[in-house]
Every structure is written in structure tokens, then in C-alpha cells.
C-alpha positions in Angstrom: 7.5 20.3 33.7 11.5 20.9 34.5 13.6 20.2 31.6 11.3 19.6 28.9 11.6 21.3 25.7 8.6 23.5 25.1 8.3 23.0 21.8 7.9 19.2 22.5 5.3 19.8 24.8 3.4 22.6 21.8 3.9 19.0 19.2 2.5 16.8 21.8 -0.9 19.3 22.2 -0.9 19.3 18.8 -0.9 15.8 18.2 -3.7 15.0 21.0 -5.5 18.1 19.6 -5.3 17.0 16.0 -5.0 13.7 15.5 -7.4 11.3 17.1 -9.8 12.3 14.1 -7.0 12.3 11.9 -5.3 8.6 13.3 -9.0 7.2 13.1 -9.5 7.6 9.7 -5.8 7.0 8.1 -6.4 3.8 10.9 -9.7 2.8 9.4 -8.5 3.5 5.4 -5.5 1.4 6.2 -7.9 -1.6 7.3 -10.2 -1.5 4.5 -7.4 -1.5 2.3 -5.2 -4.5 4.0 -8.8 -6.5 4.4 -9.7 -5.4 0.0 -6.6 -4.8 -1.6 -3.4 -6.0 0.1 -2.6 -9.8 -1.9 -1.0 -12.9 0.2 2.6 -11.8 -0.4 2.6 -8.6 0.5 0.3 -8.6 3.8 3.2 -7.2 5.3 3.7 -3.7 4.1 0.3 -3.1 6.0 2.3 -2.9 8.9 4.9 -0.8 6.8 2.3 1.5 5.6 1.5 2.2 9.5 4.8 3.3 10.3 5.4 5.4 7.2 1.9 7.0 8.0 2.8 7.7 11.1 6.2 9.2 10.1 4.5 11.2 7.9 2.2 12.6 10.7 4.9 13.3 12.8 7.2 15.0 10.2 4.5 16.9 9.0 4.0 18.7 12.6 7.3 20.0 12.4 7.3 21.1 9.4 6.2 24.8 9.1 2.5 26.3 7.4 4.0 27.4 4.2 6.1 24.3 3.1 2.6 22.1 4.3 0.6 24.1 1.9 3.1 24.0 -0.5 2.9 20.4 -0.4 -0.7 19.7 -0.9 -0.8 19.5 -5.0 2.3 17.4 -5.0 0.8 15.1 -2.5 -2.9 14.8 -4.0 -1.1 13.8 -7.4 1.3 11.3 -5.5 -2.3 10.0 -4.1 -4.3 10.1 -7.1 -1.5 8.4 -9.3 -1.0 5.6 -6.6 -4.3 5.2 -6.3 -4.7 4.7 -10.3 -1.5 2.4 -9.8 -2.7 0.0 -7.3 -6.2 -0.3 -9.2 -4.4 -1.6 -12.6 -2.2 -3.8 -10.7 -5.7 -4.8 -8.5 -7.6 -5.5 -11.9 -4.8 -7.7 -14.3 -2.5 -9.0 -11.8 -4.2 -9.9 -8.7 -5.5 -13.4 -8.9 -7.8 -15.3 -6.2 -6.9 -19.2 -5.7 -8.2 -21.3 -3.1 -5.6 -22.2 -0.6 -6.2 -24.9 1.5 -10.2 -24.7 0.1 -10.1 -20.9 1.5 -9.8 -18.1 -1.2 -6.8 -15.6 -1.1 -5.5 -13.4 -3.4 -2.0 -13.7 -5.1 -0.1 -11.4 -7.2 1.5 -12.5 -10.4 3.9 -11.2 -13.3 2.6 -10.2 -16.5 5.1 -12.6 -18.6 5.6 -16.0 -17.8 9.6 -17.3 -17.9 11.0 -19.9 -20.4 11.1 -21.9 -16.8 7.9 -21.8 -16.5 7.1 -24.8 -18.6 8.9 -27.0 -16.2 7.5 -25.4 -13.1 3.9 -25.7 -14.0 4.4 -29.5 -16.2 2.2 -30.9 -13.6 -0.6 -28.7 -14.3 -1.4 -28.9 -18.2 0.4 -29.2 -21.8 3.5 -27.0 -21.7 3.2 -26.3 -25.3 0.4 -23.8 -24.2 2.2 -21.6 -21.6 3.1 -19.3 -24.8 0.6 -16.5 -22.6 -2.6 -17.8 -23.1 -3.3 -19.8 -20.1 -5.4 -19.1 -17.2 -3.0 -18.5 -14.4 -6.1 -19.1 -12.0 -6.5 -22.6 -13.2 -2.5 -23.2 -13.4 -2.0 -22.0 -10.1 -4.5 -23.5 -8.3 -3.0 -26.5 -9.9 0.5 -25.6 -9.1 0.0 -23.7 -5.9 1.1 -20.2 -5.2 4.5 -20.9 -4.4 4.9 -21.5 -8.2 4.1 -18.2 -8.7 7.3 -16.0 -8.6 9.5 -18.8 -10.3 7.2 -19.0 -13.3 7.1 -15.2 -13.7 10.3 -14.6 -12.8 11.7 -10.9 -13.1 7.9 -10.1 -14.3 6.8 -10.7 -10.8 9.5 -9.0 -9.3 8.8 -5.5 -10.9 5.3 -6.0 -10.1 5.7 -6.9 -6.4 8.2 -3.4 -5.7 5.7 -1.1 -7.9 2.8 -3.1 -5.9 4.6 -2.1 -2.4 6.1 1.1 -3.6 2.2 2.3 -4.7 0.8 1.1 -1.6 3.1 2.9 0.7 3.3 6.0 -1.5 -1.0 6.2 -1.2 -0.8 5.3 2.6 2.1 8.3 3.5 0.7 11.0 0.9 -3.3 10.3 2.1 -2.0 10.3 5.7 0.0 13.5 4.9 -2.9 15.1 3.2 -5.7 14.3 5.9 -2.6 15.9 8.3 -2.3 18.9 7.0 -6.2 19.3 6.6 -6.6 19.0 10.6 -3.7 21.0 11.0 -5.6 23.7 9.0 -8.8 23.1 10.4 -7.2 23.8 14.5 -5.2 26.7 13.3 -8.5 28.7 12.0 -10.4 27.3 15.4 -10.1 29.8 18.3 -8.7 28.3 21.4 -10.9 28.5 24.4 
């Protein structure tokens, strides 16, 4: 081929070499996880994690052997604490409410606001929104929409360490299953 860059045409080999195994399983991880873990509000960043996992492909081919292996404690930590992350988040701040009599999942805060009383009036005697209330039964009362006034900055912090922890798992597992393949085709003998 006139006028391509060889080494373009060495990353695409690579690539086609490397990562159908690769792309299948960050592919299928990524589904599992959207279909199990990813709430109503942030169904989005599945298509975020995508791109950054695909980034992270991609950079990671140019990068060269030693900073790779160099990289594979600091990215099993990243994984393992995201991972630990995401489950906390998953098991005290993910709720399910039936929308529309279909189930979804919603994200809340962890404090409700002084706001919250008039938010969620409709729905129960404000003089108990002191914390212990059920925000399944208020906010299948109230709707999900109610949700990020009547946390308020709660629910903010949540949501960015929610989407922060999902993409850092997606990129770092992605990176790590990268560099694996990459390993695993550099100790095969070409034919």
C-alpha cells in the first residue's frame, strides 16, 4: 500500500490479531453490567464506558511492553477498588420503583435535604423524613423525578462517584484484558 504508515498498518494487524477475543469479552462484561448494574439515570455512561474502553484499547497498542507491564498492578487495584465501589453504591443506594407498573432501578443520595419535606408532602407525614423513611415507598409515591431535589447535593456526589466508578472499572478491565492478549500474541510464534 503507497503512502501508508507502516506502523499503522503493524497497529491494525495487531488489533485484528488481538482483539476480536479481547472486544468480545469487554463487549459482553459491558452488557451484563448495563443490563445488572447501570440505574435509570445513568444508562448513558454505558455508551461512555464503550468509548473510554475502546480508547483504552487503542492507547494501549501504542504504548510500548515495559510501561504495559508496568501498568498491570496499578490497573488491577483501579479495577478491584471500582469494583468494591460500585457494589456499595449497588447495595445502599440503588433503589427499584415501579415506573409505569414496570420495575427500574434509581439511584438516590444518602441524606435527604430540608426541601425534601415539601417535595415529598404528598407522600406521607413530613415530620418523619428526619432519615427514617423508606425511600422505596416515598418514591414510588413521589415518582423518580423527586429523587435528585429531595437529596440534593447527596445525590449529586453519589451520581459523579456512580459514573466515575463505572467508567474507571470499564477502562482499567478493558486495559487489563488488553494487555493480557497482547502478551499472550507476543509469546505465540507467527506462522
Amino acid at each position: 500500500m503507497r503512502g501508508t504508515n507502516p506502523s499503522f498498518l503493524i497497529l491494525v494487524k495487531r488489533l485484528l490479531g488481538v482483539s476480536t477475543l479481547g472486544l468480545a469479552s469487554i463487549g459482553l462484561s459491558v452488557a451484563v453490567v448495563k443490563s445488572a448494574l447501570i440505574p435509570e439515570p445513568l444508562k448513558w455512561i454505558a455508551a461512555a464506558g464503550s468509548v473510554v474502553a475502546a480508547l483504552a484499547i487503542v492507547i494501549l497498542y501504542q504504548a510500548h511492553e515495559p510501561i504495559r507491564h508496568r501498568l498491570l498492578r496499578p490497573l488491577s487495584v483501579v479495577v478491584v477498588a471500582s469494583f468494591i465501589a460500585l457494589v456499595i453504591l449497588q447495595s445502599t443506594l440503588v433503589i427499584e420503583i415501579s415506573v409505569n407498573r414496570i420495575p427500574a432501578t434509581f439511584l438516590i443520595g444518602w441524606k435527604l435535604t430540608p426541601s425534601a419535606a415539601s417535595v415529598l408532602e404528598n407522600c406521607g407525614d413530613p415530620a418523619h423524613l428526619g432519615g427514617s423513611i423508606d425511600p422505596h415507598a416515598i418514591f414510588t409515591c413521589a415518582g423518580p423525578d423527586t429523587i435528585p431535589v429531595a437529596y440534593g447535593w447527596s445525590y449529586r456526589v453519589a451520581y459523579m462517584i456512580y459514573a466515575l466508578s463505572y467508567l474507571a472499572l470499564v477502562a482499567s478491565f478493558a486495559a487489563l484484558v488488553t494487555i493480557a492478549l497482547m502478551h499472550e500474541t507476543a509469546r505465540r510464534p507467527s506462522a
